[in-house]
Structures are given as structure tokens and as C-alpha cells.
C-alpha positions in Angstrom: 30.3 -3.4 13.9 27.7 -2.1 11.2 30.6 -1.3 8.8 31.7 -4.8 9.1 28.1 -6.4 8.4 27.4 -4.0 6.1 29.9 -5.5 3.6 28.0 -9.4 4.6 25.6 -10.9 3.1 23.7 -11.5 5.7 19.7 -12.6 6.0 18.7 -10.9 8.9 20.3 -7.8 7.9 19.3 -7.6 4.4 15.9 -5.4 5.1 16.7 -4.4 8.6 20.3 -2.6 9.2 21.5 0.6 11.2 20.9 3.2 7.8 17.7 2.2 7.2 16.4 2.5 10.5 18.0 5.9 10.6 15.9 6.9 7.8 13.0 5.1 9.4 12.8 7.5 12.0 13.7 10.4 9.6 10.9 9.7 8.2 8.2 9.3 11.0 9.5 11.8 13.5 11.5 14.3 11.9 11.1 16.1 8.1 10.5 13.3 5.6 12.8 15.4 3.3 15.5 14.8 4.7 15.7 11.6 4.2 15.1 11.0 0.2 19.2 12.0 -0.5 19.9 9.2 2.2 17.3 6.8 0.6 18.5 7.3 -2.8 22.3 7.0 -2.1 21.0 3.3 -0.2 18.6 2.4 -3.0 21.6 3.0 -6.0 23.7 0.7 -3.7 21.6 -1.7 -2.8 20.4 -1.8 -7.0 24.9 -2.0 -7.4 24.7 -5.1 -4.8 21.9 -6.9 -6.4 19.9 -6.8 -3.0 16.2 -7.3 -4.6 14.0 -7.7 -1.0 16.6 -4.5 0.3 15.5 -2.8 -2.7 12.1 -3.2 -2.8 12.1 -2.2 1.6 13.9 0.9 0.2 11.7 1.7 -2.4 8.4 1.0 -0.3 10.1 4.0 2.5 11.1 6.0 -0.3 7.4 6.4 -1.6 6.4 6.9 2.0 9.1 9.7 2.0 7.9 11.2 -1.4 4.0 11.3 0.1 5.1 13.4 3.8 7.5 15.8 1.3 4.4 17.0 -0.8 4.9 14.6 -3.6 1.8 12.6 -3.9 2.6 11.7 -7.6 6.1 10.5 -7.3 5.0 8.5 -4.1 2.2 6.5 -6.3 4.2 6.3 -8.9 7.0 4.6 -6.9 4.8 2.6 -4.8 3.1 1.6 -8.4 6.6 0.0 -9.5 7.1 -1.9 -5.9 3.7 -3.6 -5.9 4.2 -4.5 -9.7 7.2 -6.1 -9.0 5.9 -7.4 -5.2 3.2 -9.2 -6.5 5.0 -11.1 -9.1 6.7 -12.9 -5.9 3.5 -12.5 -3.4 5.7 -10.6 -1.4 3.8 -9.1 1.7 5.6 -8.5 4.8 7.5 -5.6 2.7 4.7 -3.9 3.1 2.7 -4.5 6.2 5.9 -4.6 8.9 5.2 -0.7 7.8 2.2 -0.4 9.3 -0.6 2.1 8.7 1.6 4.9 7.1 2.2 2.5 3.8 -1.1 0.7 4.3 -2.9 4.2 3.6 -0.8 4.5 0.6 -1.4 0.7 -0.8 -5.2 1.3 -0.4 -5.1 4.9 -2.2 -3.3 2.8 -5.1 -5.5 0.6 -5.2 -8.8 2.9 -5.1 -6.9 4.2 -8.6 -6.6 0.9 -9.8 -10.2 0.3 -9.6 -11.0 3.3 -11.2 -8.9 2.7 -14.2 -9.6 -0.2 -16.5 -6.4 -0.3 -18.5 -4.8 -1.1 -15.3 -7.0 -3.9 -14.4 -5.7 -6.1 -17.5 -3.3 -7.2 -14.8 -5.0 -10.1 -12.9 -2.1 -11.1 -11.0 -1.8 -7.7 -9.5 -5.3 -6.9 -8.7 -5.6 -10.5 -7.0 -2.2 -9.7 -5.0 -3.9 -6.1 -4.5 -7.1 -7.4 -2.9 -5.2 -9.7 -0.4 -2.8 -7.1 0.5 -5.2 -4.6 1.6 -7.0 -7.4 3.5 -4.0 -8.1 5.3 -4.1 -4.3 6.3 -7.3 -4.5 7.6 -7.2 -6.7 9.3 -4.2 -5.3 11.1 -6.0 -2.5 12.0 -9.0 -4.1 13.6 -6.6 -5.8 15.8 -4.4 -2.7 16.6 -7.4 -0.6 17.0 -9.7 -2.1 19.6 -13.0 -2.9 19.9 -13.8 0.6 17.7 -12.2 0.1 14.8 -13.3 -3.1 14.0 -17.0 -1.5 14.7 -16.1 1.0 12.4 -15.2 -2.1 9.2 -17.9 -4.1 10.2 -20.8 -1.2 9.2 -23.7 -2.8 6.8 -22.6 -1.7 3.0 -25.0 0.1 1.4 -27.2 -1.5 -1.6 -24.8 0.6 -3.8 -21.9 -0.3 -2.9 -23.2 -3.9 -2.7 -23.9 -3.8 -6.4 -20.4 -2.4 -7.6 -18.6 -5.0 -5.3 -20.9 -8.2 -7.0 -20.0 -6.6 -9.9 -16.3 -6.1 -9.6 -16.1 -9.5 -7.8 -18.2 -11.7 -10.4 -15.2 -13.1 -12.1 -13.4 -14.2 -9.4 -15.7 -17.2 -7.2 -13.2 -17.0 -4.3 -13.8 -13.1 -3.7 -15.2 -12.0 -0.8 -19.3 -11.7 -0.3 -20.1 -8.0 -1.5 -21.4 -8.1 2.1 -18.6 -8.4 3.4 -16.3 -5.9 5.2 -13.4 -7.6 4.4 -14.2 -6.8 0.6 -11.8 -3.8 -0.4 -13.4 -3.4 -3.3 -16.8 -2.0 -1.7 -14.7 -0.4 1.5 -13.0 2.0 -1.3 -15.6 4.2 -1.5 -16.4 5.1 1.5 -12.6 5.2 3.1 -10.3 6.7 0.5 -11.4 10.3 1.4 -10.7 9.5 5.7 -8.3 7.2 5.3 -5.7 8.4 2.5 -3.2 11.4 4.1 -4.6 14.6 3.6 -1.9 15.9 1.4 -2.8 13.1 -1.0 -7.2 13.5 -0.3 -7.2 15.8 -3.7 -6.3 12.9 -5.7 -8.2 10.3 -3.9 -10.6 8.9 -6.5 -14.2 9.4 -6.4 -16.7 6.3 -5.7 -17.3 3.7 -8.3 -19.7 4.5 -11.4 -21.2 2.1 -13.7 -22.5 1.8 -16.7 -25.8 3.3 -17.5 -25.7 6.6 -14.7 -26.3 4.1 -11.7 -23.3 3.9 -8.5 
């Protein structure tokens, strides 16, 4: 049957089908390695077929794969490419039907994006950034229980009020530096327990300002 509808065009299989839930579980319960060869065999044909929202689902599992194999860099740099291309669309669902695994990795991402100005000349992609992770966190409160939402909704401290309002100031509908929702302030302080620790070296340290201050 999955030889058959594997040759169909079909919506409800285009990011959910037999090999790529095979590599799903590759990924999560066995050694991630294994699965890159399959991955890349599925993402050339899926690139041959023209499948766009196949390839990015591919691509988005493929980064996951690269970060469990020891491969931090290629994994950001993947996931880079995906979320460049996602958020010309607002795609979201790519990402979050992932869960946590890929969430970690979006919010590492975007910690580097906020510590790198060149890459902030991208307002569409910060914007889709900030909403994304949002979406995430939200997730998490409501997947975690009464303990991880006590564990977001900690007071921000004056510092990382100040970068937020600071990093925020341009935009009038970004969250209240006070907010836990804001990513922004919640990089900080998360990055180092929340990002994988085979990817924690990397993880980028808290926002500096101008003039010495944090």
C-alpha cells in the first residue's frame, strides 16, 4: 500500500508517510546516525519531486539528526536554511508537531541570532523567530504541568528587563520586557539548561550592551 501512495500526490501524505516515520523513531529511540543516509536519500527525492513542505519536514529531522550525531554546526546550519525559508511562508506547524527536541534547537538559533547583528538585518525572520519560540513555550507550559509554567513565569531580573526594552523598542506589538512570554529576555537565562548538552559549548552567552552594562 505505501509503494502505491508513495508515487500520489497526496495531502495527507506529503509530511507524514511510512519512511519518514521510520526515521522518526531512528532518530528518538535508536542512534540518530543511522538515520542521516535514509534522510538524505528522502530529502534528494523529495528536492527531484518538487515536494517543498516534505522538504522542509525532512530538513527540520535532518538537523535534529545532525545535533544527536555530534554535529552541532551542521545541525544550526541546516536548521538556519529551514527557518530562512519557513518564515518567508509563516510556516509553523513544521516545526512544533516536533516537539521539544526541535524546539531546543529553534531557541539555540535564535539566542545566536540575537547575538549577532548582521543577522538581525532580517526583520521578517526575527519577527517569525520571536512567534515561533512563543509558540514553543507555550507548548511546554501546557505539556509540563503546573511546574513548568512556574518555572516561565519567574520575575526577570532589572537586567534582563533592560536588554528586552531594548531589543523590543522598535517593534510596539512586542511583548512587555516583563513578560515571560518575551524570548528575547528568556534567552539568557535558558540557553545554557535548555539547549542539548552536546550543543551547551556553543550556546551564546547573555546579552551585552553598549557601554560595559548587561
Amino acid at each position: 500500500m505505501w509503494g502505491r501512495l508513495q508515487r500520489q500526490r497526496l495531502a495527507a501524505h506529503e509530511v507524514e508517510y511510512l519512511e519518514l516515520a521510520r526515521v522518526r523513531g531512528t532518530i528518538h529511540f535508536h542512534d540518530a546516525r543511522s538515520a542521516l543516509a535514509p534522510l538524505e536519500r528522502e530529502i534528494e527525492e523529495a528536492s527531484r519531486q518538487s515536494r517543498q513542505r516534505r522538504l522542509l519536514k525532512l530538513r527540520v529531522l535532518y538537523s535534529l539528526a545532525l545535533q544527536r550525531s555530534g554535529k552541532p554546526a551542521a545541525s544550526t546550519e541546516t536548521l538556519a536554511g529551514v527557518l530562512r525559508h519557513a518564515s518567508q511562508e509563516g510556516f509553523m506547524r513544521v516545526f512544533i508537531d516536533e516537539g521539544e527536541a526541535v524546539g531546543r534547537l529553534v531557541h539555540h538559533y535564535y539566542c545566536v541570532l540575537q547575538e549577532t547583528p548582521a543577522n538581525r538585518s532580517d526583520p521578517i525572520l526575527v519577527a517569525y523567530l520571536q512567534r515561533l519560540v512563543e509558540s514553543f513555550g507555550t507548548l511546554a507550559v501546557a505539556s509540563g504541568g503546573a511546574a513548568a509554567g512556574h518555572s516561565l513565569m519567574e520575575p526577570l531580573t532589572r537586567k534582563e528587563s533592560r536588554s528586552c526594552s531594548l531589543s523590543n523598542k522598535a517593534s510596539p506589538t512586542a511583548p512587555s520586557p516583563n513578560d515571560s512570554a518575551c524570548p528575547t529576555a528568556r534567552c539568557a537565562r535558558t540557553c545554557a539548561t535548555s539547549t542539548p548538552s552536546s550543543m551547551r559549548a556553543a550556546a551564546p552567552k547573555p546579552l551585552r550592551l553598549r557601554g560595559g552594562s548587561t
